[in-house]
Backbone as CSV, one residue per row, in Angstrom:
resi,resn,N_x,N_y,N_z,CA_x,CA_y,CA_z,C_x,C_y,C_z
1,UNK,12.469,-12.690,-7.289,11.227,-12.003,-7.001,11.331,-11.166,-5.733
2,UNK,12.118,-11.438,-4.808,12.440,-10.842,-3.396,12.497,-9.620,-3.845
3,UNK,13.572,-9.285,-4.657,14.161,-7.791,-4.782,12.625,-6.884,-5.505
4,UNK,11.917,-7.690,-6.258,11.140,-6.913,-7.079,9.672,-6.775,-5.747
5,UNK,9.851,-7.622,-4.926,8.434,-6.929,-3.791,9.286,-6.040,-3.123
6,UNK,10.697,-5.966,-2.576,11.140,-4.843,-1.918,10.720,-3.628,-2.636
7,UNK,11.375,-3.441,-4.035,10.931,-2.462,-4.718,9.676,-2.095,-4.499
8,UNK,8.655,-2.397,-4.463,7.135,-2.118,-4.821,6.889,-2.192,-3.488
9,UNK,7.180,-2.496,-2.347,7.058,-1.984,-1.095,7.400,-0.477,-0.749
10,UNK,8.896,-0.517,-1.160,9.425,0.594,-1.247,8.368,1.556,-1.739
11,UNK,8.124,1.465,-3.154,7.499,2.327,-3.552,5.865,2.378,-2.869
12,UNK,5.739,1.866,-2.841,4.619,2.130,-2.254,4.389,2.581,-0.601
13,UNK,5.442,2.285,-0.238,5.407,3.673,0.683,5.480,4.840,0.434
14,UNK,6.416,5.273,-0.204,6.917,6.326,-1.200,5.528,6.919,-1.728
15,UNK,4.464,6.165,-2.390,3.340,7.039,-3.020,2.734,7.510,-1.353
16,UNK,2.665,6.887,-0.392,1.920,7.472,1.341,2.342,8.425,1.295
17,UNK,3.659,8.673,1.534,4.175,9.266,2.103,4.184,10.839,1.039
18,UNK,4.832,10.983,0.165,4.599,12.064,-0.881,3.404,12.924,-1.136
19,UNK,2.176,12.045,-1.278,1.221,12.657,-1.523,0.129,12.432,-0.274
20,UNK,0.161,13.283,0.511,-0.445,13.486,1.766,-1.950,13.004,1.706
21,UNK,-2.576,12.287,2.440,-3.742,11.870,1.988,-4.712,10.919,0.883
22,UNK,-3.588,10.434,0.278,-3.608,9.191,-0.611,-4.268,8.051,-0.320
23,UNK,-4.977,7.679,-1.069,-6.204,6.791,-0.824,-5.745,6.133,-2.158
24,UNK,-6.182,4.439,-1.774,-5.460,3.364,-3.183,-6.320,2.293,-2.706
25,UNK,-7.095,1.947,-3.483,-7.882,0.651,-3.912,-6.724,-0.413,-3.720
26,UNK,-7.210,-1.405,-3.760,-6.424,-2.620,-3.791,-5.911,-3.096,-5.439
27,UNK,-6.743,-2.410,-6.317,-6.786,-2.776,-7.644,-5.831,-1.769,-7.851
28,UNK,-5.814,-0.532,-7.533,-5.118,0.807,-7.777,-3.924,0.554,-7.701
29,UNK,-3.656,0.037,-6.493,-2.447,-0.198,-5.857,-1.403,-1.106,-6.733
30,UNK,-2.098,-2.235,-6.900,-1.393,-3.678,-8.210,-1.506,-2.398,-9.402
31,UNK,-2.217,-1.769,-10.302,-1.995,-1.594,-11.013,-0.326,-0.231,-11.214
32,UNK,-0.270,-0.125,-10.067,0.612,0.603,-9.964,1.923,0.101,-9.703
33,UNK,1.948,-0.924,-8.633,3.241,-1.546,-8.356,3.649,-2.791,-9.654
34,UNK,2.877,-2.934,-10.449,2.922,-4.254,-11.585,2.642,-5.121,-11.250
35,UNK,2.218,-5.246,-10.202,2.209,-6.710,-9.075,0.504,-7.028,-9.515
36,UNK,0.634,-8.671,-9.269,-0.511,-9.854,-9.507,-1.460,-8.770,-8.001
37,UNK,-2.868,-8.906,-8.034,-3.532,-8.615,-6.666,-3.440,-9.329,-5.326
38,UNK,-2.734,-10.377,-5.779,-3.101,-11.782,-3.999,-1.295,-10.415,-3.873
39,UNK,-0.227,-10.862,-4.256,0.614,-10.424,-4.046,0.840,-8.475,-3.122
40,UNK,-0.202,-7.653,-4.052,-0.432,-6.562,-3.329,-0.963,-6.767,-2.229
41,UNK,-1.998,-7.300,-2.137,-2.179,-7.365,-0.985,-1.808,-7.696,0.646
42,UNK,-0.808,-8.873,0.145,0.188,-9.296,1.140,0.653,-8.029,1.670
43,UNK,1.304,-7.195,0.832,1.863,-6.180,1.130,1.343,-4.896,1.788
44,UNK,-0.014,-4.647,0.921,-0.982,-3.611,1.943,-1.301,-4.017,3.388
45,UNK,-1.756,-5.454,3.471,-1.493,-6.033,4.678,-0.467,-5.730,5.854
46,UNK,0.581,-6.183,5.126,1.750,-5.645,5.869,1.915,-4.582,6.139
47,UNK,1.457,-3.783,5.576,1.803,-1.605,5.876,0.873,-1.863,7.007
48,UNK,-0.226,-1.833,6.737,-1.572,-2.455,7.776,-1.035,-3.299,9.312
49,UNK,-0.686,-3.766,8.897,-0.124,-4.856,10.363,1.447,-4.116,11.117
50,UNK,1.762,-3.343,10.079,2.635,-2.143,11.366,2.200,-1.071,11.831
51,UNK,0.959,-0.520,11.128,0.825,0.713,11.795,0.759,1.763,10.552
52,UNK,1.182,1.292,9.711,1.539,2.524,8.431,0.303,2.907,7.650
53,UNK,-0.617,1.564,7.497,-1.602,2.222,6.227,-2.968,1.522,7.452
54,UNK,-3.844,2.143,6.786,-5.359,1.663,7.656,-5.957,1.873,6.370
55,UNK,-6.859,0.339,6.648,-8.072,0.127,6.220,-9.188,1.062,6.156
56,UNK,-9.790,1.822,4.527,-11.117,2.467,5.240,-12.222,1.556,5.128
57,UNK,-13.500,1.866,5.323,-15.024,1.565,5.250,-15.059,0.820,3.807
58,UNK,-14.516,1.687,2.789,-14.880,1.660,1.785,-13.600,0.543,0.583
59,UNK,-12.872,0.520,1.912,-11.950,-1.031,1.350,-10.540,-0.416,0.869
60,UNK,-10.689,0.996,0.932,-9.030,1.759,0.134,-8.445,1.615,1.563
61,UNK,-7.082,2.120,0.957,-5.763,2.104,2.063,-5.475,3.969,2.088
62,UNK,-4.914,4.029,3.224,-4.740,5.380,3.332,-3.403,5.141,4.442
63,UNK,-2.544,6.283,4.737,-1.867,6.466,5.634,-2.158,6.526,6.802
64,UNK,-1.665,6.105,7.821,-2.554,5.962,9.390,-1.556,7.230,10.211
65,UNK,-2.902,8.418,10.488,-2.209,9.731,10.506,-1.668,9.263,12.146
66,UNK,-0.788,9.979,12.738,-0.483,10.153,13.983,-1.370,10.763,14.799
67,UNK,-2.302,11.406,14.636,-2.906,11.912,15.592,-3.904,11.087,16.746
């Protein structure tokens, strides 16, 4: 299972980063990586807890711009 959350980490940086301004539900997100929801989330978490993705108002994930 290790290799298959790297993957879907991976990728899911990969969707931030590509498409500038990307906004992903928590549901959006699992339905995209194949992943169970407790499991995505660990992971949005984690983008979250370095700096990479921020939380909005409205509960989606977005890229956390540099400015």
């Amino acid at each position: 299972m290790g290799d298959r959350i790297d993957r879907a980490l991976h990728r899911l940086r990969t969707v931030f980063i590509e498409i500038p301004g990307a906004r992903l539900s928590l549901a959006e997100a699992a339905r995209l990586m194949e992943l169970e929801t407790h499991i995505c989330q660990i992971l949005l978490s984690a983008l979250e807890d370095v700096g990479f993705l921020r939380r909005q108002e409205d509960g989606s994930y977005r890229r956390q711009s540099n400015e």
